[in-house]
Every structure is written in C-alpha cells, then in structure tokens.
TIKE-910239 format. One line per field, with one value per residue (C-alpha): residue in three letters; x, y, z; chain; residue number from 1. Coordinates in pm, whole numbers, plus 32768, in hexadecimal, padded with zeros to 4 digits. Each point is the difference from the previous one (the first is absolute). Layout:
N
res <- [Ala,...] $
u <- [X,...] $
v <- [Y,...] $
w <- [Z,...] $
chain <- [A,...] $
n <- [NUM,...] $
This chain:
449
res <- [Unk,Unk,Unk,Unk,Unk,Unk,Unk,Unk,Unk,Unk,Unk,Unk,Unk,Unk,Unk,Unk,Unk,Unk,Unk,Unk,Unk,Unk,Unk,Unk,Unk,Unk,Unk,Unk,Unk,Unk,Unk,Unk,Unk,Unk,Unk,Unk,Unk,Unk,Unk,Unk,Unk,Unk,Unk,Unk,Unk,Unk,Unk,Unk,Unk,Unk,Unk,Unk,Unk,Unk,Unk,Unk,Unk,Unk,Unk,Unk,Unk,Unk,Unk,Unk,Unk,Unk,Unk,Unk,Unk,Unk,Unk,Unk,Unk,Unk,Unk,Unk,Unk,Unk,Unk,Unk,Unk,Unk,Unk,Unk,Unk,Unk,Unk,Unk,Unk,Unk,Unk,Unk,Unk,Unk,Unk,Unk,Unk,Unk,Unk,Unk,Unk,Unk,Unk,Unk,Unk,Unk,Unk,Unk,Unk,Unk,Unk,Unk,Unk,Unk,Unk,Unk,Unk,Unk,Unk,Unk,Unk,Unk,Unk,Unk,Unk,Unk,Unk,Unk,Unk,Unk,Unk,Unk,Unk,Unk,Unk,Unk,Unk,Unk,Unk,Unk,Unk,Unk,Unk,Unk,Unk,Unk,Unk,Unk,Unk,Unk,Unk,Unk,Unk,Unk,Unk,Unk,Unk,Unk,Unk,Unk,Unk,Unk,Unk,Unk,Unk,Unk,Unk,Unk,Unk,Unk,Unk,Unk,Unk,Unk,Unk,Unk,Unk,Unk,Unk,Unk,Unk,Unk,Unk,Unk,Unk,Unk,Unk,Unk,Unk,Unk,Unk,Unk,Unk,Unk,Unk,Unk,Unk,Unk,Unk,Unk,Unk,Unk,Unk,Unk,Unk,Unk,Unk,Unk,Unk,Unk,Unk,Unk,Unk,Unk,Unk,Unk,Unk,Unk,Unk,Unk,Unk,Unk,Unk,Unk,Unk,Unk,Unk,Unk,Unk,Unk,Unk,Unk,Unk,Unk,Unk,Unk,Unk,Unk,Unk,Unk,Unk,Unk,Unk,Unk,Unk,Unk,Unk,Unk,Unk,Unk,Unk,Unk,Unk,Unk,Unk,Unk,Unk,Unk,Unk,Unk,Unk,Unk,Unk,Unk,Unk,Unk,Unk,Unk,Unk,Unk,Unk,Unk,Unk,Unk,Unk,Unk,Unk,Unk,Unk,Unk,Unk,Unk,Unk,Unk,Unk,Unk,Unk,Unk,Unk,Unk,Unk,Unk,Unk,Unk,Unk,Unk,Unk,Unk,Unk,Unk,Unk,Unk,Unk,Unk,Unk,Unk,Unk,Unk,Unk,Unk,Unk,Unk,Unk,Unk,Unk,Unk,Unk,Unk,Unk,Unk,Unk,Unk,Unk,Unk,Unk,Unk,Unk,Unk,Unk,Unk,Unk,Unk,Unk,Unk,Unk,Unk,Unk,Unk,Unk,Unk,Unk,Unk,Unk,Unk,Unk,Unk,Unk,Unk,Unk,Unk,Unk,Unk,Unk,Unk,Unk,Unk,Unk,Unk,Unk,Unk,Unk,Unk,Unk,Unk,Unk,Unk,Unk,Unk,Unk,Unk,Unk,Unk,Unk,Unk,Unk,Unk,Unk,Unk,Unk,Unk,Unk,Unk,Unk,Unk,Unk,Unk,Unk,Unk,Unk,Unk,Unk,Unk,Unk,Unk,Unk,Unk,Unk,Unk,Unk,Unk,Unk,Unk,Unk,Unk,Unk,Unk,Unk,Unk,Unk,Unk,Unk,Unk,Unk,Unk,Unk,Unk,Unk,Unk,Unk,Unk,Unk,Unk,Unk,Unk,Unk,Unk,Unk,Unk,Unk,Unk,Unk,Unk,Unk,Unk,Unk,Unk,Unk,Unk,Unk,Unk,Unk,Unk,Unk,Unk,Unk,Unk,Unk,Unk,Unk] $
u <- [889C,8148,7FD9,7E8E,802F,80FC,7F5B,7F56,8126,807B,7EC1,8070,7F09,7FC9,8110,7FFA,8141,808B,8113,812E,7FB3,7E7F,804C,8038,7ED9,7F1C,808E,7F73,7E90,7F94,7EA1,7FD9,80E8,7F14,7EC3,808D,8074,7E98,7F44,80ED,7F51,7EDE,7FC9,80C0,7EAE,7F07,80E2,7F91,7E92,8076,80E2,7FA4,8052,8102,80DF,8009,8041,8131,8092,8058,7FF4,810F,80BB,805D,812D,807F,8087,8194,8079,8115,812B,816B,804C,7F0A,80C1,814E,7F57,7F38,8153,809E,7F01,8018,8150,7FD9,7EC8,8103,8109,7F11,7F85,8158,8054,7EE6,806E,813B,801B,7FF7,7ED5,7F7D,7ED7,8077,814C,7FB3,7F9E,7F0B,7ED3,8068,7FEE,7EC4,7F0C,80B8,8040,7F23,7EBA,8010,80C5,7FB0,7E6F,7FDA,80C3,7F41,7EFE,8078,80E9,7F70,8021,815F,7FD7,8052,813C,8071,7F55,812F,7F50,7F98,8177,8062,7EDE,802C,815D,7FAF,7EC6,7F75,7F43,7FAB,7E75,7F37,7EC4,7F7C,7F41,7E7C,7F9C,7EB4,8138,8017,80CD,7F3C,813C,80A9,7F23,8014,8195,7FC6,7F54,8119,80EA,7F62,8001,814E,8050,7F2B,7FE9,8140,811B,8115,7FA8,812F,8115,80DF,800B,7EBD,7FA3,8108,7F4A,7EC3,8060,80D9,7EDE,7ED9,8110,8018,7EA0,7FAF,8114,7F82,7E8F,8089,80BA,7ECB,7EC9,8105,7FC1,7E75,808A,808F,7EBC,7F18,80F4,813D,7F89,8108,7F80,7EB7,8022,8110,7EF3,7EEE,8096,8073,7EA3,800A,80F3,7FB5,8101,7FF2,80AD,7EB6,7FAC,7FE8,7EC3,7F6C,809B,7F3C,7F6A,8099,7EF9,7F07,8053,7FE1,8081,8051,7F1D,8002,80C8,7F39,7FDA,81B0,7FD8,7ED8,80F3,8138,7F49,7F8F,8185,8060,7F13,803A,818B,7FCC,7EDD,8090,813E,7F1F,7F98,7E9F,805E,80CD,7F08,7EE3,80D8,8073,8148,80CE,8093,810C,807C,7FD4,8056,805B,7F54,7FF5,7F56,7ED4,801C,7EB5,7F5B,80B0,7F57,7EF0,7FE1,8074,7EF6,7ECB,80B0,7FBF,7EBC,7F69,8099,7F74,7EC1,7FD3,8082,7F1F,7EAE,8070,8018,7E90,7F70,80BB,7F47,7E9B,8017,809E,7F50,803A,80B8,810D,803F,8090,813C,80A4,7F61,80AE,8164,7FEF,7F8D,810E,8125,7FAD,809B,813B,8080,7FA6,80CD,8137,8008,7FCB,80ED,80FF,7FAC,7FEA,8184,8069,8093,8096,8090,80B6,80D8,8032,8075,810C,804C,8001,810B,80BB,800B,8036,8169,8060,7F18,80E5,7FCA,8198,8073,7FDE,7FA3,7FB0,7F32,80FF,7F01,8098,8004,7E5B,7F17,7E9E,7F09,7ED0,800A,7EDB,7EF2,8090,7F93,7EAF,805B,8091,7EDB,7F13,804C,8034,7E82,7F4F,80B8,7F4D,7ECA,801A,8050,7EBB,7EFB,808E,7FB1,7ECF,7F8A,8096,7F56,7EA8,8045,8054,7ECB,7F08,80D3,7FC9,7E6D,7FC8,801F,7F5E,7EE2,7FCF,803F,7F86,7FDF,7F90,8139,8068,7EC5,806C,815B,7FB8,8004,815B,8058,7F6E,8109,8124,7FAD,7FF8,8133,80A2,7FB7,80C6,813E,8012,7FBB,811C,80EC,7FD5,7F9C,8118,80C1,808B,8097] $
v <- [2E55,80A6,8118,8039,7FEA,80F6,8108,809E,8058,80D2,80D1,8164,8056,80E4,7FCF,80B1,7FD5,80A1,80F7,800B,7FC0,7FEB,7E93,7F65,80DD,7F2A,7EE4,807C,7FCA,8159,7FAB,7F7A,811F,8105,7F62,800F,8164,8066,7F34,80B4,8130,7F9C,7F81,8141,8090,7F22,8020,81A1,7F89,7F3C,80DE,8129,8145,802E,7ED5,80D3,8155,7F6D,7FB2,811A,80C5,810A,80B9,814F,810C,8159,8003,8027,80FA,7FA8,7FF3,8076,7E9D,7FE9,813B,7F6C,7EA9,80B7,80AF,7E9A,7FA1,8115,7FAA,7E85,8048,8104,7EF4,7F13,80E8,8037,7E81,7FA1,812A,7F91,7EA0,7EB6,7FB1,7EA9,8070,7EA3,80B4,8183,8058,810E,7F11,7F20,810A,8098,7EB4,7F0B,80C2,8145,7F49,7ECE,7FFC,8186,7FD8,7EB9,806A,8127,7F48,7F43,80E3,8153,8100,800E,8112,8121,7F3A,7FBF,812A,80AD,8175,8047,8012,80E9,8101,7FEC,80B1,80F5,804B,7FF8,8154,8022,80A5,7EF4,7FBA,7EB2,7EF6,802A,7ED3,7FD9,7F71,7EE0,7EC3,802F,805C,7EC2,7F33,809D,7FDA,7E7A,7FB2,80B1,7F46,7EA4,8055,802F,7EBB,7F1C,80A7,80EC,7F4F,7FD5,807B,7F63,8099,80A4,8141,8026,7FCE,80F1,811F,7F90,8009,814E,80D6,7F65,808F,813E,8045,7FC3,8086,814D,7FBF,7FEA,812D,80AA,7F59,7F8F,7EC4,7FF5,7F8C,7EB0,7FCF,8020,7FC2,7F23,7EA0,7F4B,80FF,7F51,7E9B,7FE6,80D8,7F32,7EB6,8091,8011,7E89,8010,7F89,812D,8162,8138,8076,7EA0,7E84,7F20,7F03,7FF1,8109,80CD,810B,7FC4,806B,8163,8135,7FD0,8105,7FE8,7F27,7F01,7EF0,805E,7FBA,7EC6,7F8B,803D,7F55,7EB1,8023,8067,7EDD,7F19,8055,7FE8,7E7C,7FD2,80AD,7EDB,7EED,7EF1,8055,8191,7FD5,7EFC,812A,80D2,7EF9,7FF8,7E9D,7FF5,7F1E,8114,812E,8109,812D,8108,80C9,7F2D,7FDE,8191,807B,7ECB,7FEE,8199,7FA4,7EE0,80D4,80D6,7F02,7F50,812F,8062,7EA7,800C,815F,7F88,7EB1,80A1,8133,7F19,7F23,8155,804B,7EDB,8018,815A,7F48,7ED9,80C0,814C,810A,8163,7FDF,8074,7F4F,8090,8040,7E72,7FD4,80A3,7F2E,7EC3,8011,801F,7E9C,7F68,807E,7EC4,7F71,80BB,7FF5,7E87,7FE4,8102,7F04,7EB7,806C,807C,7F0E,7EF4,80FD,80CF,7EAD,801B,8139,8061,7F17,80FA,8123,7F6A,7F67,8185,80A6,7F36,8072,811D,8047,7ED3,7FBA,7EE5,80B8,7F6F,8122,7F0A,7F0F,7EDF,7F49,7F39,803F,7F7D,8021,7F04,7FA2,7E9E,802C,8013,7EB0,7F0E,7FBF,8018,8171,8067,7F6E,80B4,8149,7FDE,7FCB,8113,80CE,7F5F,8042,8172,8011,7F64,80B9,8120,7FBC,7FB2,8123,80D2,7F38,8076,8143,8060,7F3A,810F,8119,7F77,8029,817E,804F,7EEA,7FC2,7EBA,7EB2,7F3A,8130,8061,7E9F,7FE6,8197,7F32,7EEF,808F,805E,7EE7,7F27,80EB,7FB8,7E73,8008,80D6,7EE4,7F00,80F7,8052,7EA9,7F98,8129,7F3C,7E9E,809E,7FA6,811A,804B,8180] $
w <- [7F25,8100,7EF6,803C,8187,8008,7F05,8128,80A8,7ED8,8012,8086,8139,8114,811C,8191,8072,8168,7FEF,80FD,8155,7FAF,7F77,8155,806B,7F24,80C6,8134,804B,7FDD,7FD8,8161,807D,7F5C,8098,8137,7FE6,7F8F,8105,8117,7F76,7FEE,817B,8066,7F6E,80B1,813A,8005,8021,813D,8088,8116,7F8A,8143,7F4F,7EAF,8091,80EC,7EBB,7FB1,8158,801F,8111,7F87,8050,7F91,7EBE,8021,7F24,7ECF,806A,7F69,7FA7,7EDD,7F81,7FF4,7F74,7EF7,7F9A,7FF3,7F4D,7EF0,7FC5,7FFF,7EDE,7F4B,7FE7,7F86,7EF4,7F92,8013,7F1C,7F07,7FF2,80A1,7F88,7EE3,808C,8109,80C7,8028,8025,8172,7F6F,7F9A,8119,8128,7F57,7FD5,80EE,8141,7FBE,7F32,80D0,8147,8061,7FC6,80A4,8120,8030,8065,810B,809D,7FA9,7F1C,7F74,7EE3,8106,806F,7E93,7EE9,7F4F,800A,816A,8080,7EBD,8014,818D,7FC3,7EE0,801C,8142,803B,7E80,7FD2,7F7A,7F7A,8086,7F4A,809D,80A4,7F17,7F17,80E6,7F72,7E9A,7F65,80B8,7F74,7EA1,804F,806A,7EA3,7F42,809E,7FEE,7E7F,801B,809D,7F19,7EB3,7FF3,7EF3,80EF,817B,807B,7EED,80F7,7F02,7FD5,816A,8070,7F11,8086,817A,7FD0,7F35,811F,810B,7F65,7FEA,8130,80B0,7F42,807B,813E,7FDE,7FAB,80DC,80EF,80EB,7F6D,7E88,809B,80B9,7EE4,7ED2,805C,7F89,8119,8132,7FBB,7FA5,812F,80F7,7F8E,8076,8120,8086,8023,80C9,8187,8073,7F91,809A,80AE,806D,7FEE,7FCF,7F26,7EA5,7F3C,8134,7F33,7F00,8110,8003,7F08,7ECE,7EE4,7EC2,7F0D,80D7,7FC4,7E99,7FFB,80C4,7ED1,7F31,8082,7FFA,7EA3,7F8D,80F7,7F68,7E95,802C,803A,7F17,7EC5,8035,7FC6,7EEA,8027,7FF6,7EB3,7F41,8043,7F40,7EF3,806D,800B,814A,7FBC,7ED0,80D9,7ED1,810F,80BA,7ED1,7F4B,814F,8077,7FAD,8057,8142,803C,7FB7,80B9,8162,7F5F,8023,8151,80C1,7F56,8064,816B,8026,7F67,80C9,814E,7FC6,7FD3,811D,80DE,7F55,808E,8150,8045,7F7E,80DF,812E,8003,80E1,7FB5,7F66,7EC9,7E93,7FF2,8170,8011,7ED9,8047,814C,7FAA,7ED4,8109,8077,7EC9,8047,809D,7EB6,7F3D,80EB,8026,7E9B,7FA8,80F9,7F6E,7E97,8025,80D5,7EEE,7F5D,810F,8077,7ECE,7FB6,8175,7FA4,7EC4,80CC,8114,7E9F,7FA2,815F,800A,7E84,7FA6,7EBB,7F91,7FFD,80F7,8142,811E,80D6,8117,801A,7F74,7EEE,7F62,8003,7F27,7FAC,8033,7F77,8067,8110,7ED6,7F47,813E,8083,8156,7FE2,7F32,80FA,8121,7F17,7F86,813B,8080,7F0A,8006,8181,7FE1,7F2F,80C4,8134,7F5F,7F9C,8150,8086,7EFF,8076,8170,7FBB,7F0D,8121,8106,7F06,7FE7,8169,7FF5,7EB5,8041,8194,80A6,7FEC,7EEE,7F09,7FCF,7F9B,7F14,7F75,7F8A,7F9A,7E91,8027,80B5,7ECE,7F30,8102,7FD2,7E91,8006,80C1,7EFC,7F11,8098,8076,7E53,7FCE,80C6,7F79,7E6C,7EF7,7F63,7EE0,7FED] $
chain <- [A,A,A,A,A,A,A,A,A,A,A,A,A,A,A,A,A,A,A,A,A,A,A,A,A,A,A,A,A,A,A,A,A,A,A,A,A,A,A,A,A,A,A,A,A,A,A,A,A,A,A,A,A,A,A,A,A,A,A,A,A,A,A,A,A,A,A,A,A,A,A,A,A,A,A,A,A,A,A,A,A,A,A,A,A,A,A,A,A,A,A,A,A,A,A,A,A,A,A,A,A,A,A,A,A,A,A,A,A,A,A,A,A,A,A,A,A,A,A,A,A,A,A,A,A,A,A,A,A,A,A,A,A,A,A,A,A,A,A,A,A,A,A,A,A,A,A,A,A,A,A,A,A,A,A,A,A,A,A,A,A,A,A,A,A,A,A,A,A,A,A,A,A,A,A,A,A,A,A,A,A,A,A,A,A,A,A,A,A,A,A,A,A,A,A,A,A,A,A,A,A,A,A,A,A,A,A,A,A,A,A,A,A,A,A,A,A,A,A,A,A,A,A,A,A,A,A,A,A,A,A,A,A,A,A,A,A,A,A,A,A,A,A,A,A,A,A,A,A,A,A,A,A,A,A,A,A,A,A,A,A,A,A,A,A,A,A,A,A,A,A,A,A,A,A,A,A,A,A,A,A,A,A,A,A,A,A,A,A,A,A,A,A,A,A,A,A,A,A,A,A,A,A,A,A,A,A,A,A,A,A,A,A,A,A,A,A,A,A,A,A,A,A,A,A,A,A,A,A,A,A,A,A,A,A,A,A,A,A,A,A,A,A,A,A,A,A,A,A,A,A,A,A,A,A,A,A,A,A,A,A,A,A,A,A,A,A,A,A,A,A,A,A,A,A,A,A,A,A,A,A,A,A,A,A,A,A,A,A,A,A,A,A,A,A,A,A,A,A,A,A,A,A,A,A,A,A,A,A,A,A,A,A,A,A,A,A,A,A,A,A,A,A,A,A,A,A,A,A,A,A,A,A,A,A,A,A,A,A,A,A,A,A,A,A,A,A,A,A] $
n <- [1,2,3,4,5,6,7,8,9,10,11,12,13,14,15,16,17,18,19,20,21,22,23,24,25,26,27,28,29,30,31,32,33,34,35,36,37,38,39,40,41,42,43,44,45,46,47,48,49,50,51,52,53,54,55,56,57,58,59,60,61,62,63,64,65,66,67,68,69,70,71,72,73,74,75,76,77,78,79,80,81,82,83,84,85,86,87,88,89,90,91,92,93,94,95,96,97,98,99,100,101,102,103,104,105,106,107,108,109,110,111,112,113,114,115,116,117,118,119,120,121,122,123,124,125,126,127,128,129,130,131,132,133,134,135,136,137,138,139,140,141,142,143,144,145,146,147,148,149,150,151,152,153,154,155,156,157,158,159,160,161,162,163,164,165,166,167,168,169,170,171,172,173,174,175,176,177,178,179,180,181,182,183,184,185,186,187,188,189,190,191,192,193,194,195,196,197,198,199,200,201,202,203,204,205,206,207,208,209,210,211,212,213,214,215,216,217,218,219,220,221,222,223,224,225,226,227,228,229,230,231,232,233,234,235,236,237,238,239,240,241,242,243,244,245,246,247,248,249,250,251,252,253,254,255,256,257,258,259,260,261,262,263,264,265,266,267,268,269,270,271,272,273,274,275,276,277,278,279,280,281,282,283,284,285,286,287,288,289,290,291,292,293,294,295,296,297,298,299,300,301,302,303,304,305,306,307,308,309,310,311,312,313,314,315,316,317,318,319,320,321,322,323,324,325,326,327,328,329,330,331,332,333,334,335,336,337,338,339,340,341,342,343,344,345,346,347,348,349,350,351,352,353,354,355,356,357,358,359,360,361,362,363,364,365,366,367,368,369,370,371,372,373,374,375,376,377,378,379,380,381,382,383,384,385,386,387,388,389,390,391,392,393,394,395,396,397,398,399,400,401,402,403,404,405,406,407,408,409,410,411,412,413,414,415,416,417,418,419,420,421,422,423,424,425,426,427,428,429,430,431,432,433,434,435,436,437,438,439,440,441,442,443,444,445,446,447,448,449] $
C-alpha cells in the first residue's frame, strides 16, 4: 500500500521553478503590486477627462534661453575619453579572460549601457561631455570640406543602429568577452570616426547610435542648456525625422531584452529553462523574435494612432501625428530601460570597482579597498529583494503616467481642448495601460537564461 502511495511521486512532471533573486520575488505579492500599478494608470486616464487643460499644459510649461555654445572643456573630456576607450580596447585584447575581471565589458555595459543612459536623463545629455571622437577630429580636422548627412536622413539610420545593437546584446555568443568586445568597440570607432571625418559633426547626429539614445533621454530632462520646464517640455518642440520612429523602437528592444529572459519566452520556443543550452543554440530565434516585437509594437501603436485621428478629427495628418504622439513613450522606455538593469547593475558596479583597484587582474589594490568583496547577498533575503522590486515596479508606473500626461499635453495641440483630446487618446492610453500590466509581468516573470 506505502508503495502505491508513493508511485506518484516518481512520475517525472512539469516543474516552474524561480531563478536567482526572482525566487524571493515569488515571495512577494506581486499580484496585488501589479493591480495597483495598473489601476494608478488607469485613474491617471480618467483623471485627463477631469482635469482643465491649464493643469496639463503647466506640466510641462517651459522658460526658454539662448543656447550656450560648446565649450573647450568637452574637447579636453572627449580626448580623455578617447584615451580611457583606447586603453580599454587594449585591456580587453590583452587583459584578463574572465569578463567579471576585465574592465573592458565592465566599463562598456555597467557604466556606459547602464549608468551613462539613465543618467542622461535626469541630468542632461552627457554624450557631448563623454564621446571619444569630437575632441580628436576637433584637433585634426577642424576646417576639413565635408559633405553633410541631409537632414531627410533624420535618426533612420539610429534606429537601424539601435536594432543592430540590441541583436548584439541578446543574440550575439559572448557580448561581454573582453576580446571580442574590444574588436567590436575598436572597428564601430573607426568607422565612425571616418564618417565623421567625411560628413563631419552631421554623421554623429544621424548615425552615432550613443549621440542618439543619450540625446533622446535628455529631452526628459526638467533642465536643458536653452531652458528648464516640465520634464519632457523638450518633447514639445521640433524634432528631426524619424524621432519618434527611434523612440518606437527603443521600447520594443527594451521590452524584448526582458521578455526573451523569461520561462514563458523560452517554453514558446521549446527551450527548458532550467537547461539553458547557450545563445547559440537560441540565435535565430532570438532575431527573429526582436523581429516580430517591433513589428507588433509598430503595428499596435500605428492602429492606436489610426483611431486617435478618427475619434479626434481635425487637420492633422497620420504621420507628423504619428512621429509626435510616438515621442510620448519615451518615459516608458527610460524607466524601463532603469528598472530592467537595476538588479543587475547593483552587482556588477561592485565588479567594476573590484576591477578599477586591480585592473590586471594581479593583487593590486590601486583604490586602497581591500580586502573587497562582492556581494550578492541583497537578492537571498526577502527584505532586500522587497524594497529592490517596488523600486522597479515604481520606476514603471511613474513612467507610465508620465507617458499618459505627456501624450494628453501632446493631444491638446494636434486635437484642441477639452475633453476631445482626452477621447482622441484614449486608444493610446488603452496601449500605455496594457503596457503597464507588461513591464510590471516583466519584473515579477521567472527566468531562466
């Protein structure tokens, strides 16, 4: 009879199990958390049927100055900057192998990836301050004839640039093997420092990937060089084309970067996510999965801009409706970009400093720190995790009510006052609460890759 009882429990079956820090996370009761990030959206939405228009266009109000002109210091930081990025390369050619211990993969995804992008938006655009080409062609090449890029280019080759590069990130073998990122780094350098050479200060506008992922955050920032407002009164201005178009894209590559890490992501492509067989084994699933991520976003965001322009009328047109409506998920993407990292980040910050004091990898202690160690203790105990995931889920519902805001503040000029403008968005703003519900499932979703 024991025998019979226990025969079940013999019988192989289908397990979900948490991995790393998202096993506390299953402790925590993300359900409620998620219903309460989505209904914060959702009366954001009914709120704009309430609100006067005055209240929505004080949001994002600005007070405008002249422009101040670059100064000498981003030269001397830009050639700091080159040489900092040439060391690296020759650090991760000829550094140690281990990507935890080689300063090359470190400086590249933890402080320029992470830290550089989110900062730019909140304290402004830092690319100018920190590019490794500017200072160079400033002092051998500075009255070269050039051809510039026309401006009908826009940031189309950004966003062709942006995809490459998420592709890079999620499907390349090793992204963080300190040779192979040094090659990859040094030949991008060298092509555009020869575009440069040849369109001049027009090829980082329309082609450098940085210049516009770093400038496009930036415009959430509440204090520019020209002026200081609302967060994303920037947004309100001209824009070059095809900027919304880039800022489409970043939340699909955003969205698809924490999506293509998950059980549900992996079991749609009949992989075991507790025997992860390698990137190799994924790579053209993982393509073609960006593939369809932005196709659908473009789609979905495309028919919800349709129906905008049927319920709201008036004279505007698809696509300049389109480009600026498309802007207003920008705070999307950046918060997400923030939150998605942020787990990460917290560890591998403590790599980089590990590095910084022994970049050889020999027993130095160039900071003066040790004995240092690296922790990962924060994701083994509920109340670390805690406060780490509502942190997140915060970041993402902020976002998504900024995003709400800004698209009602956008309405008002393509769609008049009063409550048609808040009837014209209430497609999108349907999109921006489902889109809640997902980066909020991102967060809380088990991985296994």
């Amino acid at each position: 009879m024991k025998r019979l009882v226990l025969l079940p429990a013999l019988c192989p079956t289908p397990v979900l199990a948490h991995a790393t820090d998202q096993a506390f996370v299953a402790l925590l009761p993300t359900d409620i958390y998620i219903t309460a990030g989505v209904a914060t959206v959702v009366l954001t939405v009914i709120a704009l049927f309430l609100l006067p228009d005055g209240f929505v266009r004080r949001l994002f109000s600005s007070i405008e100055r002249p422009a101040r002109s670059p100064s000498r210091a981003t030269i001397a930081t830009s050639l700091i900057s080159f040489f900092v990025m040439a060391a690296l390369v020759a650090l991760g050619l000829a550094g140690p192998r281990d990507p935890l211990s080689n300063l090359m993969p470190l400086m590249f995804w933890t402080v320029g990836w992470v830290a550089i992008v989110s900062l730019s938006g909140v304290f402004g655009n830092l690319w100018p301050w920190l590019n490794p080409w500017t200072g160079l062609y400033r002092l051998i090449a500075p009255d070269w004839r050039q051809r510039p890029v026309p401006e009908r280019y826009g940031l189309w080759p950004g966003t062709m640039m942006l995809i490459l590069f998420t592709g890079f990130l999620l499907a390349d073998i090793a992204p963080d093997d300190p040779a192979r990122l040094a090659i990859v780094v040094a030949v991008y350098w060298s092509a555009t420092m020869i575009g440069l050479l040849i369109a001049g200060p027009s090829w980082l506008t329309h082609f450098e990937l940085a210049h516009a992922l770093c400038g496009a955050y930036a415009k959430l920032t509440a204090i520019a060089p020209d002026g200081r407002g609302g967060p994303g009164w920037q947004l309100l201005r001209p824009f070059p084309f095809g900027a919304g178009l880039f800022a489409l894209a970043l939340l699909g590559c955003g969205s698809f970067d924490g999506l293509n890490e998950t059980f549900w992501w992996l079991g749609l492509i009949g992989v075991n996510p507790l025997e992860f067989p390698g990137r190799s084994a994924v790579f053209g699933e993982t393509i073609t999965g960006l593939k369809v991520a932005l196709t659908l976003l473009l789609a979905t965001f495309w028919f919800c801009v349709w129906l905008a322009l049927l319920i709201g009328g008036g004279p505007s047109k698809f696509w300049p409706a389109f480009e600026r409506l498309a802007l207003a998920l920008l705070p999307i993407a950046f918060v997400y970009h923030i939150a998605h990292y942020l787990p990460s980040f917290l560890v591998s910050i403590q790599y980089t400093i590990a590095a910084l004091t022994d970049p050889l990898n020999n027993g130095a202690d160039l900071l003066g720190i040790e004995p240092f160690r690296v922790t990962t203790g924060f994701f083994n105990r509920l109340d670390t995790v805690r406060p780490i995931w509502l942190t997140q889920a915060g970041l993402i519902v902020l976002g998504h009510v900024w995003s709400v805001l800004l698209a009602h503040r956008i309405a008002l000029d393509l769609f008049g006052g009063g409550r048609n403008a808040a009837w014209a968005t209430l497609p999108l703003s349907l999109f921006m609460i489902g889109y809640t519900f997902l980066g909020l499932w991102l967060l809380a979703a088990p991985r296994g890759a």
